[in-house]
C-alpha positions as CSV (number, residue, x, y, z in Angstrom):
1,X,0.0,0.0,0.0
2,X,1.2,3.3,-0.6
3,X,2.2,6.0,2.3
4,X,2.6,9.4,2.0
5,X,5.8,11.3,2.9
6,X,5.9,12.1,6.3
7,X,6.9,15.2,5.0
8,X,8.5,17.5,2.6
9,X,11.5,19.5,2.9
10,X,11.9,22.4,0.2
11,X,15.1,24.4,-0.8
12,X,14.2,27.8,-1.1
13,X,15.7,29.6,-4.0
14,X,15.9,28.7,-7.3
15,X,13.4,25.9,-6.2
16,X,10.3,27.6,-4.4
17,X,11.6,30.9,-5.7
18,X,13.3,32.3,-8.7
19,X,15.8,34.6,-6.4
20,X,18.6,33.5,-8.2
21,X,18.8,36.5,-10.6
22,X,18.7,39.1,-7.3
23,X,21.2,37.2,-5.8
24,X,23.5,37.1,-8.7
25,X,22.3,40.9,-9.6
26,X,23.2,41.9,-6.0
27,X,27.0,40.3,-6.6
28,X,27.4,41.9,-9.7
29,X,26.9,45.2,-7.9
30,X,29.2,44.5,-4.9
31,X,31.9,43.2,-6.9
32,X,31.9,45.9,-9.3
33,X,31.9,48.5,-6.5
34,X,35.5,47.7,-5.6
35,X,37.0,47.4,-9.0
36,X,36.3,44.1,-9.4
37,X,34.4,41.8,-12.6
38,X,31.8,39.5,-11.7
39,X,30.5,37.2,-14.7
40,X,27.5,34.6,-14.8
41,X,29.9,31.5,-14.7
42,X,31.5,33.6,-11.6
43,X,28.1,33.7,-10.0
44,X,26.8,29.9,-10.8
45,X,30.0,28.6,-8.6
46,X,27.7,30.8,-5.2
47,X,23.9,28.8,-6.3
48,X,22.9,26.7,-3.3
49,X,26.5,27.2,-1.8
50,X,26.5,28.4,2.1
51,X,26.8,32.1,2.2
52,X,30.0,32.4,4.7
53,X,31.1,30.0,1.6
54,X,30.3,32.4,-0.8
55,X,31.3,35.5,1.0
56,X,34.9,34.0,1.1
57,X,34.8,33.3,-3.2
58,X,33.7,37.1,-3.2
59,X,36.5,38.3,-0.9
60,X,38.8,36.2,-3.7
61,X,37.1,38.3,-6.2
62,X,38.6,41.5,-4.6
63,X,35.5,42.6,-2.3
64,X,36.9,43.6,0.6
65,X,34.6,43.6,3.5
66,X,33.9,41.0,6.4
67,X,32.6,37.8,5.4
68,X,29.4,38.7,8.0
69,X,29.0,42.3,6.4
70,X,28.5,40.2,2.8
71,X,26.1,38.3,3.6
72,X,24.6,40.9,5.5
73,X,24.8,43.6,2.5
74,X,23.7,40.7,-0.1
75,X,20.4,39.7,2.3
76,X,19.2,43.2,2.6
77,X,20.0,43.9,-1.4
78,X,18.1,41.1,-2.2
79,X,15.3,41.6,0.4
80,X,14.6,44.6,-1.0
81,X,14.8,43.1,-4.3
82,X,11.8,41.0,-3.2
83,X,9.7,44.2,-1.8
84,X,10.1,46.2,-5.3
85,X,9.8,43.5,-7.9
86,X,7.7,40.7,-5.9
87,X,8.2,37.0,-5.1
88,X,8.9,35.4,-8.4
89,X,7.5,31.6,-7.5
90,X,9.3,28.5,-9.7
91,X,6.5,27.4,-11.7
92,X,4.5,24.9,-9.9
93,X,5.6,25.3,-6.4
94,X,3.2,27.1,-5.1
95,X,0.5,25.0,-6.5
96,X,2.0,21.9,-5.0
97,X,2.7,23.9,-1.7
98,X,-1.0,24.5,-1.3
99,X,-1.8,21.1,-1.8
100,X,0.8,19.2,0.4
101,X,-1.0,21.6,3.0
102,X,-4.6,20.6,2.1
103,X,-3.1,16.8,2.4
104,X,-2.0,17.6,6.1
105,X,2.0,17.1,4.7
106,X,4.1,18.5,6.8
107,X,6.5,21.0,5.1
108,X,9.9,22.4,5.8
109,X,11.5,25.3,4.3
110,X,15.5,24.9,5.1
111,X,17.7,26.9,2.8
112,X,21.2,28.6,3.6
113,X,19.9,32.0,3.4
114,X,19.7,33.5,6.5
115,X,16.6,33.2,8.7
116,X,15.3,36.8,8.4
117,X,15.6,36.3,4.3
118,X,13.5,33.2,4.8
119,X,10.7,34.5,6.5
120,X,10.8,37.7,4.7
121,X,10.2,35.4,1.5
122,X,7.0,33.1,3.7
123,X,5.4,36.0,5.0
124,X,4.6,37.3,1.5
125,X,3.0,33.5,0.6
126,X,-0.7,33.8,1.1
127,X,-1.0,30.9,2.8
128,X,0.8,29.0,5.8
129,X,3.2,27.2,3.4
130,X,5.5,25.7,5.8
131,X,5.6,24.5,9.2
132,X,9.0,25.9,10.1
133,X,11.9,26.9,8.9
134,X,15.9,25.9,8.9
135,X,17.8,28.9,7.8
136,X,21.9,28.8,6.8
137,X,22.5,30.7,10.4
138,X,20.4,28.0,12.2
139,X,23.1,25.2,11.3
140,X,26.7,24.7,12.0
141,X,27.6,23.0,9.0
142,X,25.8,24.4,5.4
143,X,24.5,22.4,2.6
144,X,26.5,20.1,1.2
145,X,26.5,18.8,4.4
146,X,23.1,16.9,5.1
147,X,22.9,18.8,8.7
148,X,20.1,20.9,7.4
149,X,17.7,18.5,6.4
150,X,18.5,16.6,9.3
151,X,17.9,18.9,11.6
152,X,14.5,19.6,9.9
153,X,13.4,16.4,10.0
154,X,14.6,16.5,13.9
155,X,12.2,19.4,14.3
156,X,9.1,17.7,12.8
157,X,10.3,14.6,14.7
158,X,10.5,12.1,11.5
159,X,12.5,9.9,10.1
160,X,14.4,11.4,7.6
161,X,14.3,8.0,5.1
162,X,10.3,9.3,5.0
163,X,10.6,12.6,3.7
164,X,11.4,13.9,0.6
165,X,13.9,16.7,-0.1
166,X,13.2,18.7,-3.3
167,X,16.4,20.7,-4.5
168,X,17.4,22.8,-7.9
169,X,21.6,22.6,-7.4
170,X,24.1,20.1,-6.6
171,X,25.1,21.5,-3.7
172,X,21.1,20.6,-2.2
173,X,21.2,17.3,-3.9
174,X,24.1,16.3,-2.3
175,X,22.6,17.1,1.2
176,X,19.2,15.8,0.2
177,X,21.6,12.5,-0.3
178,X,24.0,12.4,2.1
179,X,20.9,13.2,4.4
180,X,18.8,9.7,3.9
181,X,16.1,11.9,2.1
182,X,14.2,10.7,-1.6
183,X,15.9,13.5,-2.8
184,X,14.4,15.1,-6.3
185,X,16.1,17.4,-8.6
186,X,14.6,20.1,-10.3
187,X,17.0,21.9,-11.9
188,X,16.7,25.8,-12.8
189,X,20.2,27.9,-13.8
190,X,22.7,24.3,-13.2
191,X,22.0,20.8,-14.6
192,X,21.8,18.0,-11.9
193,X,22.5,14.8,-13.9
194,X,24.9,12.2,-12.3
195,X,24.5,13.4,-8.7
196,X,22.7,10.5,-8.2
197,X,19.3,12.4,-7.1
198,X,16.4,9.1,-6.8
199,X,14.6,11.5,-9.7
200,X,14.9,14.4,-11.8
201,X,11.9,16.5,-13.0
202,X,12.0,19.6,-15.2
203,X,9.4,21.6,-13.5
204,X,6.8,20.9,-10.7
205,X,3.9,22.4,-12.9
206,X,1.5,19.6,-13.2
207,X,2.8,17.9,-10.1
208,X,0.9,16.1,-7.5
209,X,0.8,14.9,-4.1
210,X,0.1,11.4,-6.0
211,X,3.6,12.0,-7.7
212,X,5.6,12.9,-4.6
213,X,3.9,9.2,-3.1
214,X,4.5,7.5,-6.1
215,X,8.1,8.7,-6.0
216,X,8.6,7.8,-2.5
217,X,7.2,4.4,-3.1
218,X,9.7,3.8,-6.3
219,X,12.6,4.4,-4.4
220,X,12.8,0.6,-3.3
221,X,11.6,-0.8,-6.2
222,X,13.4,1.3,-9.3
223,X,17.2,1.5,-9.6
224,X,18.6,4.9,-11.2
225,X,17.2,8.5,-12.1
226,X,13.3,8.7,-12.6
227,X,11.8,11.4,-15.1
C-alpha cells in the first residue's frame, strides 16, 4: 500500500523561488563597486552554496569587507529586491505547496539564506506554506553537508528516510543524499545529472501529491534517475 511522505522538505531559492537572478544581480553590484568583474559563470560557482562560503569566493574576487558584512549587504539587497519587484515563484511550487497543505503534509522550508531572508520570503506567501523553517544561520555546517535536512526532519520529529527533499543545485542534492532523504532534482540555472538524485523532473507544474507518493514508493523498487 502506498504512504505518503511524512513530509517535505523544500530548498528555497531557485526551487520555491526564482531569487537566483537578485542574488547574482546583488554580486554583480558588490563586486563591481570595488573594482572588481563578476560574470554569470562567476556567479553559478555561489547557487545553493552556504553564504560564509560564498562571501569567502567574493573576498577572492577582490570585495573587501567581512565575510558577515556580505552576507549581511547581499540579504538586505536582495530583500529589498523582493519588496520592489515581488516574489517570483518557480512554476508549480506554489501549486503543490497549497496542496501538500490541504493533504496535512508536513513542510519544511531549510535553505542557507539566512533566517530573516526566509521568513521575509513566507510572510509574502498567502498561505501557511511551511511549518518551520531551517535557515543557513540556524546550522553549524551548510548544505553540502546533510545537517540541514536533518535537523528539519529532527524538528518535525520524522525519520528522515520518509521525507522527501526537493532541491534545484548540486550542492542541495548532495545534502538531500547524504541526508537519507528521496531527494528530487529540479534543476533551474545548473543541470543535476549524475549526482545520483532518486529523480529528476523539469518543473513541478502539473505535479501532484500522488507524484511525490508514487516517487517515494519507487525508491525501493526502481534502480537509477526517474523522469
Amino acid at each position: 500500500m502506498s504512504k505518503q511522505p511524512r513530509a517535505v522538505l523544500w530548498d528555497m531559492d531557485g526551487t520555491v523561488v526564482d531569487t537566483e537572478p537578485y542574488w547574482m544581480a546583488a554580486e554583480t553590484r558588490l563586486v563591481e563597486s570595488f573594482g572588481g568583474s563578476w560574470s554569470h559563470e562567476d556567479a553559478l560557482q555561489l547557487v545553493g552554496s552556504g553564504l560564509i562560503d560564498s562571501a569567502i569566493i567574493l573576498q577572492n574576487a577582490g570585495v573587501k569587507m567581512e565575510a558577515e558584512a556580505i552576507v549581511s549587504h547581499l540579504t538586505d539587497s536582495v530583500q529589498e529586491s523582493l519588496r520592489t519587484d515581488g516574489v517570483p515563484f518557480r512554476p508549480g511550487a506554489r501549486e503543490l505547496l497549497f496542496e501538500l497543505k490541504a493533504a496535512g503534509i508536513p513542510t519544511a522550508l531549510v535553505t542557507m539564506s539566512l533566517r530573516r531572508m526566509a521568513l521575509s520570503v513566507v510572510d509574502l506567501i498567502d498561505f501557511p506554506a511551511f511549518d518551520l523553517v531551517v535557515a543557513g544561520d540556524d546550522v553549524d555546517n551548510p548544505k553540502p553537508h546533510p545537517e540541514p535536512y536533518l535537523q528539519a526532519a529532527a524538528l518535525l520529529d520524522i525519520d528522515i528516510a520518509d521525507a522527501i527533499v526537493i532541491e534545484d543545485s548540486p550542492t542541495g542534492v548532495r545534502a538531500g543524499i547524504a541526508s537519507g532523504a528521496v531527494t528530487l532534482g529540479v534543476p533551474h540555472i545548473v543541470s543535476l545529472d549524475d549526482l545520483g538524485a532518486h529523480a529528476l523532473w523539469p518543473t513541478l507544474a502539473g505535479r501532484s501529491t500522488a507524484d511525490l507518493i508514487e516517487l517515494l514508493d519507487s525508491r525501493n523498487t526502481t534502480t537509477g534517475v526517474t523522469r
